[in-house]
C-alpha positions in Angstrom: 24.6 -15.1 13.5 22.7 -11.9 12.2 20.4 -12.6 9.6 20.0 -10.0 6.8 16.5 -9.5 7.1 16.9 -8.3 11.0 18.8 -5.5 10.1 17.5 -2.3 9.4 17.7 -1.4 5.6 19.6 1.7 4.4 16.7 4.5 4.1 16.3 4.0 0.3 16.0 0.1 0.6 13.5 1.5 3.3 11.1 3.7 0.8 11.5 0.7 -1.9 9.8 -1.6 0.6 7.6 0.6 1.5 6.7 1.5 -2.0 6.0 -2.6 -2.5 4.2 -2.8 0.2 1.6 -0.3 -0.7 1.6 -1.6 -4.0 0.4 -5.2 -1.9 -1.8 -3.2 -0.2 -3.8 -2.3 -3.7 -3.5 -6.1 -4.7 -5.1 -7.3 -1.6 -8.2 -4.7 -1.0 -8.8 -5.9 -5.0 -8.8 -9.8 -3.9 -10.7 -8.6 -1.1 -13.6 -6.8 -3.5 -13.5 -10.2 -5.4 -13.3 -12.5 -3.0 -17.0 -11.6 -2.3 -16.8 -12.0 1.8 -14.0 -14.7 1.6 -16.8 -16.7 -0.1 -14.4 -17.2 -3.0 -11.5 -19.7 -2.4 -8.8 -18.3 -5.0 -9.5 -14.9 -4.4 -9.7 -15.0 -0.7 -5.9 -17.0 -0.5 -4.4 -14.7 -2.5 -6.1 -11.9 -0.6 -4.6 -12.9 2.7 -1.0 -13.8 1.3 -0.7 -10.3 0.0 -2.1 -8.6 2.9 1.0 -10.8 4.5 3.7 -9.5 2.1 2.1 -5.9 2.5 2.3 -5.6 6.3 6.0 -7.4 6.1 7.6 -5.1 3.8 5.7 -1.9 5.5 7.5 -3.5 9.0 10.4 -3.6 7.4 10.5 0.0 6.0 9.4 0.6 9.7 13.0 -0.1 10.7 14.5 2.8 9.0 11.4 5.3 8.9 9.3 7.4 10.7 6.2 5.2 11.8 3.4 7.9 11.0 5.4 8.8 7.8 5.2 4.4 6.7 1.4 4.2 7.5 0.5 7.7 5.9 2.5 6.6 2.9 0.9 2.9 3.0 -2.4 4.2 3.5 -1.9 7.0 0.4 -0.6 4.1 -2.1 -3.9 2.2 -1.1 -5.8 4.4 -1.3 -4.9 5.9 -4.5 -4.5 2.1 -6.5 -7.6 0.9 -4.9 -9.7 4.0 -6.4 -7.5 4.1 -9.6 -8.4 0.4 -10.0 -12.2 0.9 -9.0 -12.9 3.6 -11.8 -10.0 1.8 -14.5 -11.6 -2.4 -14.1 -14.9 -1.6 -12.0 -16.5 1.4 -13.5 -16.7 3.1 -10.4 -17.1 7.1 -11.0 -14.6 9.3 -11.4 -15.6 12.5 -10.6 -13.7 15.8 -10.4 -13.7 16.0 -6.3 -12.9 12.2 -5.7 -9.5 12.8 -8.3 -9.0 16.1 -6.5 -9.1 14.4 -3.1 -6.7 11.9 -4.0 -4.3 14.3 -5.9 -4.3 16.0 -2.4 -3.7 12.7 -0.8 -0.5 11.8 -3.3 0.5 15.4 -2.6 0.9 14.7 0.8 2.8 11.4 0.5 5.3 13.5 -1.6 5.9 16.2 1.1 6.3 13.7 3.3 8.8 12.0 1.8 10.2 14.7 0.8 10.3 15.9 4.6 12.3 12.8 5.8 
């Protein structure tokens, strides 16, 4: 019997997942900034069940995708949310390099999806 979930999706179920799991990726580095060491309980669980959901999803969009294309994509989606989230809700700055850097960063997850 083959389950569902052990074949590989079709490439746009693929970049869906993918997309989800960077979007888990931003939840859990937020848990993590306010789980304060994994010194807070709530916090710290739901830290660790997204970072679950975050690397399942990215292994499943691993099936169908290019494996430096699925980190560099993970990554990018991180690491935009997390520093979207950090100047938005933690009044981190937002100055004109940092937004340029990560407009460069976004850029590249485009061409790359673009180029597979």
């Amino acid at each position: 019997m083959n389950a569902p979930l052990l074949n590989a999706p079709s490439a746009g179920l693929a970049w869906l997942a993918l997309g989800v799991a960077g979007l888990f990726e931003v939840v859990w580095v937020v848990l993590l900034k306010q789980a304060d060491g994994f010194s807070r309980w709530w916090p710290s669980l739901g830290c660790i069940a997204a970072m679950g959901v975050s690397v399942f999803l990215m292994s499943l969009a691993l099936r169908a995708l290019p494996m430096g294309t699925v980190y560099a994509v993970w990554t990018g989606i991180g690491i935009a949310g997390g520093l979207a989230w950090g100047i938005a809700a933690l009044g981190e700055p937002a100055g004109a390099l940092r937004i340029l850097c990560v407009v460069l960063i976004l850029a590249g997850v485009v061409g790359l999806k673009l180029g597979s």
